[in-house]
C-alpha positions in Angstrom: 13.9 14.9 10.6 15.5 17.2 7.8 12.7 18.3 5.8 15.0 19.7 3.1 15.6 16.4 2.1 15.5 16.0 -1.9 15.4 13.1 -4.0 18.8 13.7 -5.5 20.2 13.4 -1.6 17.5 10.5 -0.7 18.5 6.8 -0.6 16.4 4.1 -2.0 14.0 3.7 1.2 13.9 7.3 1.6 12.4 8.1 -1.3 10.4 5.2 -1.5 8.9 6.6 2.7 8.5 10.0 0.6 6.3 8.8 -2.1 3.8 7.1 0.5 3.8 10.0 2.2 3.0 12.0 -1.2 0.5 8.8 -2.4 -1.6 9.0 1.0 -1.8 13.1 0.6 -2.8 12.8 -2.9 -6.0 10.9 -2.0 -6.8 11.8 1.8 -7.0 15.8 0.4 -9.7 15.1 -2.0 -12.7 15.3 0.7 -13.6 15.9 4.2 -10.7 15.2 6.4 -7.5 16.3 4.4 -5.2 14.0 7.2 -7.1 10.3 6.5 -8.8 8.4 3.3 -12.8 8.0 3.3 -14.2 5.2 1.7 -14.8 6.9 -1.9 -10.7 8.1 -1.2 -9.5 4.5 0.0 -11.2 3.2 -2.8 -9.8 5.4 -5.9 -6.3 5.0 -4.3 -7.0 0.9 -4.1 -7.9 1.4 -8.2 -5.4 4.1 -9.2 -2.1 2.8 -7.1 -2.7 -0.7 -6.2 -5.0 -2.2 -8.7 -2.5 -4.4 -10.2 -1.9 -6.4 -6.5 -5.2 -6.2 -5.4 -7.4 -6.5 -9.2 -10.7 -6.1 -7.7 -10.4 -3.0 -5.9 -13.9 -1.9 -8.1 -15.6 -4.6 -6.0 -17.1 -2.3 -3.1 -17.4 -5.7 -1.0 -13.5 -5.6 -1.5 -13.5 -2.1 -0.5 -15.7 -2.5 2.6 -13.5 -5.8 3.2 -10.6 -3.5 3.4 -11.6 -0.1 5.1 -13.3 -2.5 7.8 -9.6 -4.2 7.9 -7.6 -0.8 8.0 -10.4 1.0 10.0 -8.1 0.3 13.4 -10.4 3.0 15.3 -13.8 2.4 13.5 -13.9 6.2 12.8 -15.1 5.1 9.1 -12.2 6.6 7.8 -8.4 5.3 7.2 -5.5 7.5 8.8 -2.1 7.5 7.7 -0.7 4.9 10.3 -3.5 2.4 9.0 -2.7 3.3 5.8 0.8 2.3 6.3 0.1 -1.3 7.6 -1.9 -1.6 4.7 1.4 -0.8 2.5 3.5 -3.3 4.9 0.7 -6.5 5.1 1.3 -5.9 1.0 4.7 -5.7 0.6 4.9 -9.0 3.3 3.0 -10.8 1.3 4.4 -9.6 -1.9 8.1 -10.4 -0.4 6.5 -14.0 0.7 5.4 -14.9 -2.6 8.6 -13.9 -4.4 10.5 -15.9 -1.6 8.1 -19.1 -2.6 8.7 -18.5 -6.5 12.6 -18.3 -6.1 13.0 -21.5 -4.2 10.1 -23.1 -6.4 12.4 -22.2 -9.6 15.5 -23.1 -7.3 13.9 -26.8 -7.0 12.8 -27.0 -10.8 16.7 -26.3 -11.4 18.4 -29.0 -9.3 15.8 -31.7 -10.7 17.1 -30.9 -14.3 20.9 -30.7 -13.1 
């Protein structure tokens, strides 16, 4: 993998891959383990990046909801790989729910046509 690459040079996904990268770093460097997110990391990350998906990321059931759900290796703490399915169970569901809104508005359409 060319780690030269810039964001001039980067597609789309690439940059997209390099800012996860950067987002997990920013949050898993604050304590203890520098390489995965403790609970008081996962949780300012949940607030600070994802807040407007998740909205109740202050909860800390929420937060124990997710960490127990990312927490593949019960190690009380969320690596990088668990991060990412996080990121990917989000953007499904996201994806799903623009999918259902397009063919709702799709249906709305042909009934006034």
């Amino acid at each position: 993998m060319n780690s030269t690459l810039n964001s001039e040079n980067a597609s789309t996904l690439e940059n997209a891959m390099q800012l996860m990268i950067q987002t997990f770093h920013k949050y898993s460097g604050n304590e203890g383990d520098k390489y995965t997110l403790s609970r008081a990391e996962l949780k300012e990350m949940l607030t600070q990046e994802l807040g407007n998906y998740l909205g109740n990321a202050q909860d800390k059931d929420a937060v124990d909801k997710v960490m127990g759900d990312l927490d593949a290796n019960n190690d009380g703490e969320v690596d990088f790989t668990e991060f990412i399915i996080l990121v990917g169970a989000l953007t499904v569901a996201c994806n799903d729910f623009f999918l259902e809104y397009h063919q709702d508005e799709n249906k709305k359409s042909a009934k006034t046509d």
